[in-house]
C-alpha positions in Angstrom: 0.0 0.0 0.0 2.8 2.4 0.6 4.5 2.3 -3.0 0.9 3.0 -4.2 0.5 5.7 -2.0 4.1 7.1 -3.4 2.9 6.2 -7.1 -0.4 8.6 -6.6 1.6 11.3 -4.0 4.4 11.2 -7.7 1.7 12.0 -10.4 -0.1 14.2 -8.2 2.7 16.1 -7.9 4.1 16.0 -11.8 0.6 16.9 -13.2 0.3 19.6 -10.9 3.9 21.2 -11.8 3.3 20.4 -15.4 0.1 21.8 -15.7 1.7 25.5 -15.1 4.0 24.3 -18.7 0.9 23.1 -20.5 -0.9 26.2 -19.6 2.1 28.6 -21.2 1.9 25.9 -24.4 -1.9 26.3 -24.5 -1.6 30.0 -24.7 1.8 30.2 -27.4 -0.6 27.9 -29.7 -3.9 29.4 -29.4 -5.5 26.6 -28.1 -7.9 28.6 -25.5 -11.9 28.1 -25.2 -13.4 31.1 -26.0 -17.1 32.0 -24.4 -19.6 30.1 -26.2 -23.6 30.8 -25.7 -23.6 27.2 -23.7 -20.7 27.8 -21.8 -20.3 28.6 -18.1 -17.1 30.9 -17.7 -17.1 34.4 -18.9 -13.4 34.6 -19.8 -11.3 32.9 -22.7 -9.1 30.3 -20.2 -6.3 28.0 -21.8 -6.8 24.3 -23.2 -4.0 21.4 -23.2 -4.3 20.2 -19.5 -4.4 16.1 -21.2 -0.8 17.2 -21.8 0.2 17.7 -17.6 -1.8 14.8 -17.1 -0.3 12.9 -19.0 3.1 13.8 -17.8 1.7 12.5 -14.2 0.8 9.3 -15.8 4.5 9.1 -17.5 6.2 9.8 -14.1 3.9 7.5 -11.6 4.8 4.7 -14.5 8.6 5.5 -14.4 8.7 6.0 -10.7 6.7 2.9 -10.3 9.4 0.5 -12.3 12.0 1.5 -9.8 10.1 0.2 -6.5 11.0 -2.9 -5.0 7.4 -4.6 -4.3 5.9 -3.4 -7.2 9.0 -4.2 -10.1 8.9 -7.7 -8.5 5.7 -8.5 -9.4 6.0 -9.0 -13.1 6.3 -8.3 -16.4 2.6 -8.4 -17.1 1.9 -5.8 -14.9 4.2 -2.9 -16.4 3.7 -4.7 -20.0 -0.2 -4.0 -19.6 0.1 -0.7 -18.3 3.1 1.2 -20.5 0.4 -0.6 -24.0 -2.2 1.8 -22.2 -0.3 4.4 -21.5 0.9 4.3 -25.8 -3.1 4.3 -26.2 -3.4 7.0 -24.1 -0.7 9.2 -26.0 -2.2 8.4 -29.1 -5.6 9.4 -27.8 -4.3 12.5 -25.8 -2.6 13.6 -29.4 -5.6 13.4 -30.8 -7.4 15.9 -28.3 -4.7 18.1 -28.5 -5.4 18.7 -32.4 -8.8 19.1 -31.8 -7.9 21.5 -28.9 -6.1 23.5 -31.7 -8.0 23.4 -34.5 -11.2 21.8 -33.4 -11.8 18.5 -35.6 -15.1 17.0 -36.2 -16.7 15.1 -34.1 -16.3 11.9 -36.4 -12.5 12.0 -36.8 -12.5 12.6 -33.2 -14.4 9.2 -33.2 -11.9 7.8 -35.1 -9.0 8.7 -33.1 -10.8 6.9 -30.2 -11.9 3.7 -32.3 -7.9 3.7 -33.0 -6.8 4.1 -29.5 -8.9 0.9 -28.5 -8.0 -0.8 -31.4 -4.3 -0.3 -30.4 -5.6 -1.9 -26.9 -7.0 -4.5 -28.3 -4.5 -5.7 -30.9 -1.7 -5.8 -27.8 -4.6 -8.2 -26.4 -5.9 -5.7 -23.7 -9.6 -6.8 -24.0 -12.3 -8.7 -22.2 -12.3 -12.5 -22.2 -15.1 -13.2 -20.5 -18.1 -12.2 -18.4 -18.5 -13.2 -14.9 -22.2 -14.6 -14.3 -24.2 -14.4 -10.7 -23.8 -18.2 -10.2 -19.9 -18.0 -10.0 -19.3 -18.9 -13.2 -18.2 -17.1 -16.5 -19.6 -16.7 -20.0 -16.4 -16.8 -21.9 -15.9 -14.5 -25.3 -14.6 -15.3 -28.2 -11.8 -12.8 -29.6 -14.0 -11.1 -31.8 -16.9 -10.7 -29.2 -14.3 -9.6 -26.7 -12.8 -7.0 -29.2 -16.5 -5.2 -29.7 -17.1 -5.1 -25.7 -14.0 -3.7 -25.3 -14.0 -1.4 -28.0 -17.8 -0.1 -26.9 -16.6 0.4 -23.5 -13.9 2.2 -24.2 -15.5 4.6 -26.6 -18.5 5.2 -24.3 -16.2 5.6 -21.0 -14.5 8.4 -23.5 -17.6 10.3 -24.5 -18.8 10.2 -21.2 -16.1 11.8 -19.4 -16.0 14.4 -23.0 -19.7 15.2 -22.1 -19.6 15.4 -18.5 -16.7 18.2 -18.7 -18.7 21.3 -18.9 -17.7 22.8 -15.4 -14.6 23.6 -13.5 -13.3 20.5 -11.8 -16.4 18.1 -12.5 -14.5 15.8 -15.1 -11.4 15.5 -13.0 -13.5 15.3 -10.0 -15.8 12.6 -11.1 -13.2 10.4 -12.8 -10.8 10.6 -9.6 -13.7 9.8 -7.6 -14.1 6.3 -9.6 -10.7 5.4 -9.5 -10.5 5.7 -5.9 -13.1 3.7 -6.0 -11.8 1.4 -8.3 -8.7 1.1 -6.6 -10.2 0.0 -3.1 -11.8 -2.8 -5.6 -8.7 -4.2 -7.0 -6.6 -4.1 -3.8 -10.0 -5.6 -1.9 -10.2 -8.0 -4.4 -6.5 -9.5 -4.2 -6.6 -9.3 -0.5 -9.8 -11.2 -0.1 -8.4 -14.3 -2.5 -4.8 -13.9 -1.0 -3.1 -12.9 -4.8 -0.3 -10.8 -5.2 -1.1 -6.9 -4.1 0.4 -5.9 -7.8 -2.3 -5.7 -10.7 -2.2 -3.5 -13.4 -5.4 -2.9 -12.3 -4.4 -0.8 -9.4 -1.3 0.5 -10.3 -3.1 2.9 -13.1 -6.4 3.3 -11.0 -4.2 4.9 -8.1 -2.1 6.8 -11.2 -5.2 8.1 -12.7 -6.6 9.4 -8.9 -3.0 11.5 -8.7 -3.5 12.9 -11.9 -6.9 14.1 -11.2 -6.0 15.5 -8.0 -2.7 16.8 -9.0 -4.8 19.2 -11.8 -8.0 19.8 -10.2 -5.7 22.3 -8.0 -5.6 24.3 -11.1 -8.7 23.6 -12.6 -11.3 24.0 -9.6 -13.7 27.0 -10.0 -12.5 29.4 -11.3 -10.0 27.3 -13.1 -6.7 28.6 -14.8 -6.8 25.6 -17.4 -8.8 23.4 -18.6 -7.9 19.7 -19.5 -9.6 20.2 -23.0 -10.0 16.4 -25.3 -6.9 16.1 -24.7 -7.3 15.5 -20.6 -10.7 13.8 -20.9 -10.1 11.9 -23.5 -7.1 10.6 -21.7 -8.9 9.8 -18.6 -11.2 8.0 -19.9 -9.3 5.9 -22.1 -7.2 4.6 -19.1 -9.9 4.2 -16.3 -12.0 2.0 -18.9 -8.3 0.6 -19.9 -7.8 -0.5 -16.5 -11.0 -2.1 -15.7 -10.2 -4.0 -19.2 -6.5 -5.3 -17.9 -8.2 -6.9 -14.6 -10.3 -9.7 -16.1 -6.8 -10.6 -18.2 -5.0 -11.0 -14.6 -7.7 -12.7 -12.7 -10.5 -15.3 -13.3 -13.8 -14.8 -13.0 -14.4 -16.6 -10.1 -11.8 -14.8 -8.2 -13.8 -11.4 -9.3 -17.6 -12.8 -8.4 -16.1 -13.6 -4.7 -16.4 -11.3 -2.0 -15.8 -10.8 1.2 -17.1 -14.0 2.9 -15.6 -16.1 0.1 -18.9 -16.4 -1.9 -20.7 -14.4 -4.3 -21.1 -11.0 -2.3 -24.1 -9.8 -4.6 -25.6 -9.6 -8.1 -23.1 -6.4 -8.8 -20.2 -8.7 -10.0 -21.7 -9.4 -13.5 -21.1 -5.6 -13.4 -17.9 -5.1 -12.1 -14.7 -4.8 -13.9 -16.6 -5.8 -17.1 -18.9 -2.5 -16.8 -17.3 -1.1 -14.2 -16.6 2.1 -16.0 -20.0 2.2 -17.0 -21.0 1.8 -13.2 -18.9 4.7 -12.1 -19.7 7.1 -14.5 -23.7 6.5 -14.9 -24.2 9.8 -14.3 -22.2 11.5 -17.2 -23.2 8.0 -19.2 -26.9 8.8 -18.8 -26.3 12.5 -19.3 -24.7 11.2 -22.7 -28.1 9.4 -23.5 -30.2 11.7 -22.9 -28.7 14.4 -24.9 -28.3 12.4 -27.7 -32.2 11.4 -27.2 -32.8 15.0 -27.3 -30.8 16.0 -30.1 -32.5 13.5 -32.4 -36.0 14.3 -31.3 -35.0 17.6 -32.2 -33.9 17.2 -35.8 -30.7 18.0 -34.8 -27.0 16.0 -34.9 -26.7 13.9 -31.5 -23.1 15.5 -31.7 -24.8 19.0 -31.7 -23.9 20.7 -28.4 -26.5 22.8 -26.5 -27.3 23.8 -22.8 -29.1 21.6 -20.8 -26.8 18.8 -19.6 -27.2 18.2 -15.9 -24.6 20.1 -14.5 -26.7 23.0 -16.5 -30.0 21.5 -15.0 -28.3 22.1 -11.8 -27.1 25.2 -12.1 -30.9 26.5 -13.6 -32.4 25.1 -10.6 -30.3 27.2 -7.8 -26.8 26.3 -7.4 -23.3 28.1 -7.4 -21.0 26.4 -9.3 -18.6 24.9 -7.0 -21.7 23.7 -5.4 -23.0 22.2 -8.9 -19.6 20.4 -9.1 -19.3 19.5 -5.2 -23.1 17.7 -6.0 -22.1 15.8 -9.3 -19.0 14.6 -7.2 -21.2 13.7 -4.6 -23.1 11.4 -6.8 -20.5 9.8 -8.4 -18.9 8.9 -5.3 -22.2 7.4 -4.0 -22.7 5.5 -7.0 -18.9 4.4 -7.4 -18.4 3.0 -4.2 -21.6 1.9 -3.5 -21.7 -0.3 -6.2 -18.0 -1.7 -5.1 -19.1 -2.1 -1.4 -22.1 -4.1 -2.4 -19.7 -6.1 -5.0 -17.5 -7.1 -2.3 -19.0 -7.7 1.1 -22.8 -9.0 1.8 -24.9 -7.8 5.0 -27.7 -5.4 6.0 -25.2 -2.9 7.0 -24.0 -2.5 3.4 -27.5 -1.6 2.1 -28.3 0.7 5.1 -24.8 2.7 4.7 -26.1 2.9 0.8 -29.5 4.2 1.7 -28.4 6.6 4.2 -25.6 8.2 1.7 -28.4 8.2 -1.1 -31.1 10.3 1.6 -28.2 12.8 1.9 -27.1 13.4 -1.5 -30.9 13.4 -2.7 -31.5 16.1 0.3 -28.1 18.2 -0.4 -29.4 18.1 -4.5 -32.9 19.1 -4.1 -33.5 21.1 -0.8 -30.2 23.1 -0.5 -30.9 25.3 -3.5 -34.5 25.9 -1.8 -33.0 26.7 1.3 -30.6 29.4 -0.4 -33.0 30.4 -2.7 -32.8 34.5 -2.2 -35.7 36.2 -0.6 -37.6 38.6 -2.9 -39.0 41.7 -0.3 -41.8 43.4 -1.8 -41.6 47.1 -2.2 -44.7 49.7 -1.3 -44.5 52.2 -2.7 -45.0 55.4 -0.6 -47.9 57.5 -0.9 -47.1 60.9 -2.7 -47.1 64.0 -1.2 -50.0 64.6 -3.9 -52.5 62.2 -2.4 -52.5 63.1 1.1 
């Protein structure tokens, strides 16, 4: 636990010293967002941040090599996770283009269709599916290529969608590898396996990074991460959810805490895990693309009413907006580990009682500081006296 507490401390550290270069690169290239009718910010504020973050990455990888416990695990587990970072350069590369000179959303697509194909054709993919009963549904390659490919493009868009406020990206997507994290290091612990998976090594990578730059990016932020930065980090927390089922068996994944199946989550987790996580942005993506095409209009057409919009229309700041979204995606995230991993009625009442709070902190705060409106009298004139 302590070299993977050095690993996230290292690309914490690195994205947030790199994010002060990407920020001066941002600038020198023109590659700053300027105020849009749907945006949020009232001031042109830099792009580029994928570029810092993916520094971090770069640096927790590097650093990593060099510990003892973790460089004596394997060759699988630094194999797995220098393929993903490659797809994650080639991905990031890609959103720093667009960041540029703004590419269409379909070449974008196909940037991200290549990044997983790179995965996939270094055999990063799912092999099989874990089923409630303890056993698996196994995949042929091609089968496994298309769930692995969909994952990975949806965990991308997601994150691309859900990044319409200061901090909320980097915030949501650390929050879910935290969360993913606990999962992989539960999940050796419980069946006694080496402490080493790629699994967690990029998990607790990816949580640095996003701490490392929300420093600079939380309300009002200096830069923002741009395609480049959510592109990235949703590439590799899908990527690492994908590298799990390669390093353990099914059975090992559907066990929890008692040494039985722990719940009906597992045929969720790591094969949807990402999707899991980010339900929020995910269902944020569906619905806008639902209300695009009812519209007449592209489902890549951007407008104003995503639910970080929703939230603000309804009453709240937003650092509160963001603080709320974060909120939920930690009680969804973890949650749905928890319940993966361990059985009992305390699991479900913790769940409950986090769900009551978030539903009350969503829906009554903004009543509660809703501003007073005082009615004025007006005063008689000296006329009508």
């Amino acid at each position: 636990m302590r070299e993977y507490i050095l690993v996230f401390l290292v690309a914490a550290t690195v994205t947030y010293l790199l994010t002060v270069v990407a920020r001066e690169i941002a600038i020198r290239t023109g590659a700053v967002a300027a105020v849009r009718d749907r945006d949020v910010h009232d001031e042109p504020i830099p792009y580029l941040g994928g570029l810092a973050m993916l520094g971090g990455l770069v640096a927790a990888y590097l650093v990593a090599r060099e510990l003892p416990f973790l460089s004596l695990s394997g060759p699988f587990v630094f194999r797995d996770a220098g393929i993903v970072l490659i797809a994650g350069a080639l991905i990031c590369a890609v959103g720093v283009l667009d960041d540029i000179f703004e590419l269409d959303a379909l070449t974008k697509l196909g940037g991200q269709v290549l990044a997983a194909g790179f995965l996939i054709a270094f055999g990063l993919q799912y092999f099989y599916v874990p089923l409630t009963n303890g056993e698996t549904l196994s995949l042929d390659p091609s089968q496994g290529a298309l769930l692995t490919g969909f994952v990975i493009v949806a965990t991308v868009n997601a994150v691309n969608f859900v990044d319409g406020l200061d901090g909320l990206a980097a915030g949501v997507v650390g929050i879910g590898a935290i969360a993913f994290f606990v999962f992989c290091y539960q999940l050796t612990r419980l069946n006694d396996a080496p402490r080493a998976t790629t699994a967690a090594l990029l998990s607790v990578a990816l949580a640095g990074v996003c701490v490392g730059f929300l420093v600079h990016n939380f309300h009002p932020a200096r830069l923002f991460m741009g395609d480049s930065g959510s592109m990235l980090i949703g590439l590799v927390l899908s990527a690492s959810a994908v590298t799990l089922t390669g390093q353990f068996s099914g059975t090992e994944i559907a066990r929890g805490g008692s040494g039985t199946q722990a719940s009906l989550l597992p045929t969720l987790l790591p094969v949807l895990l990402p999707v899991s996580i980010l339900v929020v942005p995910l269902l944020d993506l569906v619905m806008a693309v639902v209300r695009r095409t009812r519209a007449g209009r592209s489902p890549f057409a951007p407008d104003k009413q995503h639910l970080h919009h929703r939230l603000l229309e309804i009453g709240h700041s937003q650092r509160r907006a963001v603080l709320i979204m974060w909120l939920w995606a930690g009680l969804i995230a973890f949650a749905t580990v928890c319940a993966s991993l361990y059985t009992g009625v305390w699991v479900w009442l913790s769940v409950a009682a986090l769900a009551a709070l978030t539903v009350v902190l969503t829906f009554v705060l903004p009543v509660l500081h809703k501003p007073k409106v005082l009615e004025v009298l007006d005063e008689p004139s000296p006329e009508t006296l």
